[in-house]
N, C-alpha and C positions, 0 to 999 in steps of 0.2 A: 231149490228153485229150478223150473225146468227152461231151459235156456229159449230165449227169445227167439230164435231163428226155429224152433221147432214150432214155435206156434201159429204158424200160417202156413193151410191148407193150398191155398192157391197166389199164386206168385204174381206181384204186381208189374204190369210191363211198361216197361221203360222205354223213352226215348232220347237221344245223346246230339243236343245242337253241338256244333262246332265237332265232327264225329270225325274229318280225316286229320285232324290237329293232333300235335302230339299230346296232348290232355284229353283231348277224342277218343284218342287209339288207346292211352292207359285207361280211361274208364271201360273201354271193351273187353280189355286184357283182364282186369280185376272184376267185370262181371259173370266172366265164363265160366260158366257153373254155381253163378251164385244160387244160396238154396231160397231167396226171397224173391230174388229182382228178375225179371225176364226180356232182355231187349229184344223191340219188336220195331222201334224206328228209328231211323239216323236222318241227320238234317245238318246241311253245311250248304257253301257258298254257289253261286251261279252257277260257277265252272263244273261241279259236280254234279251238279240236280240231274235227275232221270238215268243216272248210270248205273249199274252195280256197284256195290260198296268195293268190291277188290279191284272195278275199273276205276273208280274214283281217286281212291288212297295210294298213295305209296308205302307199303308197313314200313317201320321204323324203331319198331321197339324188337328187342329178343324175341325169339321161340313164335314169329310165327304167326300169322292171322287167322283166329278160328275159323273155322269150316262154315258155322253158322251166319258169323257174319256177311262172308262174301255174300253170298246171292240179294243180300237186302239191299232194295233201292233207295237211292239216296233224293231226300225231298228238301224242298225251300224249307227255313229255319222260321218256318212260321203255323199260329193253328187253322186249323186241326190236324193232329197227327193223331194216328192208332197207338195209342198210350196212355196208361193212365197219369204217372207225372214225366218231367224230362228232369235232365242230366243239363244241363248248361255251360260250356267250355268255350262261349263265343266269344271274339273281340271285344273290349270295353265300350267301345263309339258303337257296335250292333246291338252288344247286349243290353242295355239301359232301354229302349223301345219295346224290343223284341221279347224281353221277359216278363215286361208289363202285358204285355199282349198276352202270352201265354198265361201270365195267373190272373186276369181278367177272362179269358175264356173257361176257368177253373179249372186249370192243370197249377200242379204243385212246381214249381219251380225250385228244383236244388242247383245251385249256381259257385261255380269256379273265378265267376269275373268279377271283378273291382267295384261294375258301378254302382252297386244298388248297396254294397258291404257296410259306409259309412250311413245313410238314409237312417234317422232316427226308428222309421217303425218298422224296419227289415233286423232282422236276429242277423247277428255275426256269429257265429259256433264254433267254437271245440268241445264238444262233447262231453271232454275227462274235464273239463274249464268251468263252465258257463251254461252248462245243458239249460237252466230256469228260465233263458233268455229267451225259446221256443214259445215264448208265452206271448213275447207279441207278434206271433202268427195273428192274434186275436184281434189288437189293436190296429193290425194292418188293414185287415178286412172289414173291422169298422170306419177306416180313417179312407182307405181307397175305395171302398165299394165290391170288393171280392164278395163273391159265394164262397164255392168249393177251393180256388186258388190260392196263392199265396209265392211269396219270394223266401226264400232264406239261403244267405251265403258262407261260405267257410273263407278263412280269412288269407291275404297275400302267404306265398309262402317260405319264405324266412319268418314272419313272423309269428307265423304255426310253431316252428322250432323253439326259437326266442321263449313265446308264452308258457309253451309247454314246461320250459326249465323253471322260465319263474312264476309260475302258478303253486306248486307246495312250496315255494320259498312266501311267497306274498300270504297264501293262507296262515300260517303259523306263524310270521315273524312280521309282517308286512314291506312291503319293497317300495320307499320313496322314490327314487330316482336310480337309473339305468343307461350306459356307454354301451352302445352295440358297435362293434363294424363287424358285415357280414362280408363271405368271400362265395360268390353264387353259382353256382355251375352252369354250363351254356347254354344245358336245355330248358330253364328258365326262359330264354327268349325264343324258343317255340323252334322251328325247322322253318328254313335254314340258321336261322338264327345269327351269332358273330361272323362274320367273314372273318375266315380261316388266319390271313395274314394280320388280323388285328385280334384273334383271340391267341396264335401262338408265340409263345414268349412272353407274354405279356400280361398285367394286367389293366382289367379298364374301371377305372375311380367313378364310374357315373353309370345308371340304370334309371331311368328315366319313372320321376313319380314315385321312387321303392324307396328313398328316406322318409318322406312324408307317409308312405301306407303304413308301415313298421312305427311309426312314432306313435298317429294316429288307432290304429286299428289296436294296437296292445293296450291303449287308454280304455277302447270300448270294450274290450274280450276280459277284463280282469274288474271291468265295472259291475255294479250291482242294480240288480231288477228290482223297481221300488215305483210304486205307485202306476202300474203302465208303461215305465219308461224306464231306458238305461241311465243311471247315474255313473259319469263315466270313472274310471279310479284318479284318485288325487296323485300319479305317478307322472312326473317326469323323465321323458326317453330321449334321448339326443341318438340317432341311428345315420351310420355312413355305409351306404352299402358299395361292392364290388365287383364287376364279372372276373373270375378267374378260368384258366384252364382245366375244367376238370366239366365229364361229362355228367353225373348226376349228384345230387348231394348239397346243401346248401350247410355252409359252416359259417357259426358266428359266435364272436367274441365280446364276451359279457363283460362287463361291471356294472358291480349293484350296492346301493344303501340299502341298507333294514332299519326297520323303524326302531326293534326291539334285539338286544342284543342277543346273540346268538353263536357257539364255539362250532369252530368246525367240523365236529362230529356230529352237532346237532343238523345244519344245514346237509351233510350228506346222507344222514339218517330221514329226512325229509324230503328228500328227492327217491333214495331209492326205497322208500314205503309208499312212495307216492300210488293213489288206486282211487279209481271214480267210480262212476255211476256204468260207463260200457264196459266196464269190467265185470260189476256187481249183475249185470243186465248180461253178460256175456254174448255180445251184441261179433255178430261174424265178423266183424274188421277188426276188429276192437282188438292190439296187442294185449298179451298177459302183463307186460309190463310195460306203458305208456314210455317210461321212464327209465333208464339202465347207466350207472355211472362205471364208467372205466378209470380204475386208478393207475394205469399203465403213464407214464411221464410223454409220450408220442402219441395217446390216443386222444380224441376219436380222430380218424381218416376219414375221407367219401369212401375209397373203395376198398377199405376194410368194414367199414358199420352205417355206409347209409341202406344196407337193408335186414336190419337188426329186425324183429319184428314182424319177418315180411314187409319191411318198409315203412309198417307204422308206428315203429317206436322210433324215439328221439336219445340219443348218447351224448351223454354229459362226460368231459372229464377234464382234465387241469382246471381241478377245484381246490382253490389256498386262498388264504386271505392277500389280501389289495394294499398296496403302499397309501391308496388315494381313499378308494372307497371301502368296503367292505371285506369283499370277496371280490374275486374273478372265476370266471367257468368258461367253457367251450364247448356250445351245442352245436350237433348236427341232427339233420336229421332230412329223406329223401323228397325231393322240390317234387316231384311228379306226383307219390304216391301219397305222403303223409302231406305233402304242402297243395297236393292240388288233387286229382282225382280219388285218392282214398276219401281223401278229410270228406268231400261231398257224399261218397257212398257213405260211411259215418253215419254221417248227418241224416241221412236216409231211412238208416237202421233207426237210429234215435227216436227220431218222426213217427213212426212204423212203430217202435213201443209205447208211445205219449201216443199214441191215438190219431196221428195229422194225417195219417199215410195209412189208407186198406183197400182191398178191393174192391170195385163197385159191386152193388146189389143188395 
């Protein structure tokens, strides 16, 4: 099979709402050099519009602000922009307008924000999960009146991690119900984010909206595509989420029912076989293994393995059976890359193989 990223002559260019935001600046970081994608516009708030991008931005991530990017000026987060689709990393109360906006003017909308995730005719994705769900691209554009545009989002992120672990457990055995508490990393709530004297020492019990996305969003990401519309799974999730001290990396602690029973060899033989469709597509984000379990009695850590992968794999490990429920497990997996601006670029890829995403002409 000749890999997907080779078969496009001319590279589709990109534009990145919410660009000086720390999901801004990693979708810049993870595009530079891509061999598909070409960013050509950035779009963020008031304060920014008409500057140079490296006037605008403060960097904040490692290694540095492409060269390329500086000089690009920074425009209102609205169309038209010289792009064929955008990048979406805006506020939840901007984005829900503003992406309407852009996929009624027939730009592709790939989107990092919450509001449009739950909307019956918007796709939720993972990729390695749910890719058939791409299919109400279709029903969007007859239900809102699109031409060429369209919404599709990648889901909160902890529950990217979450899914990812129970996706070949749910296919092969099926998974009734599921205990999360997650433990989340700062950068999660964007820059500046916790102030300093209440994230050190400390943890904070409350994230505002994130038990409800994770409870929600895992029902629709492990449901099935049936007649036009998602049926969501008959899972119940009870999730308590956490800010913790730790700068990137989102760790969460599982317990699961299965429907069908299943020995502990089996459930780990099912996790680390685990392999999708961006795999089989060998789609440029796309880890070689989605999925990687660590039998060490201390792993996974954030800043040992949340960048397994280059960031877009997820590590399982304190996998044993449950006094209560089943099993218990411990996924991590990185809040920026895999929980938010990779999963979009992904998603991208995907689009671009299904046909939703090509050049004009």
């Amino acid at each position: 099979m000749v890999p997907t990223r080779l078969l496009m002559a001319q590279k589709l260019r990109v534009g990145i709402l919410g660009a000086t935001g720390m999901v801004g600046q990693r979708f810049i970081q993870l595009l530079d050099g891509h061999p598909q994608f070409e960013v050509t516009a950035l779009a963020a708030s008031d304060r920014s519009q008409g500057k140079r991008f490296d006037e605008a931005c403060t960097w904040r991530l490692p290694g540095g602000m492409p060269d390329w990017a500086r000089p690009i000026a920074v425009q209102p987060p609205a169309p038209p922009l010289d792009c064929d689709f955008v990048f979406s990393s805006l506020p939840g109360d901007i984005a829900a307008q503003t992406e309407e906006d852009f996929a009624r003017a027939g730009y592709a909308v790939i989107s990092n924000s919450s509001s449009h995730r739950m909307s019956a005719d918007v796709p939720l994705v993972i990729p390695e999960v749910n890719p058939e769900h791409i299919a109400l691209i279709d029903v969007q554009r007859k239900q809102r009146g699109f031409d060429r545009g369209f919404i599709v989002t990648n889901p909160n992120c902890s529950a990217i991690a979450i899914v990812l672990a129970l996706a070949p457990l749910h296919t092969k055995f099926g998974v009734t119900s599921c205990v999360v508490t997650t433990m989340q990393a700062l950068s999660g709530a964007g820059y500046p984010g916790v102030a300093s004297l209440d994230a050190t020492d400390n943890v904070v019990p409350f994230i505002g909206g994130e038990d409800e996305k994770v409870e929600a969003e895992t029902a629709k990401l492990l449901g099935t595509f049936k007649d036009g519309a998602v049926e969501h799974a008959p899972i119940a999730v009870s999730a308590q989420c956490n800010r913790v001290n730790v700068t990137d990396g989102h760790t969460a602690s599982i317990r699961l029912k299965l429907e069908r029973p299943a020995s502990l060899a089996e459930v780990r033989e099912a996790l680390t076989s685990f392999s999708a469709l961006p795999q089989q597509l060998q789609l440029h984000s796309a880890p070689k293994s989605p999925v990687v379990v660590r039998d060490e009695k201390d792993r996974p850590q954030p800043r040992l393995d949340r960048d397994a992968g280059q960031g877009m794999t997820v590590t399982v490990g304190r996998l044993m059976p449950d006094s209560i429920f089943d099993y218990r497990l411990v996924a991590l997996g990185h809040n920026t890359i895999r929980g938010a601006a990779g999963a979009a670029i992904l998603n991208a890829e995907l689009l671009v193989a299904r046909g939703y995403l090509s050049p004009p002409g």
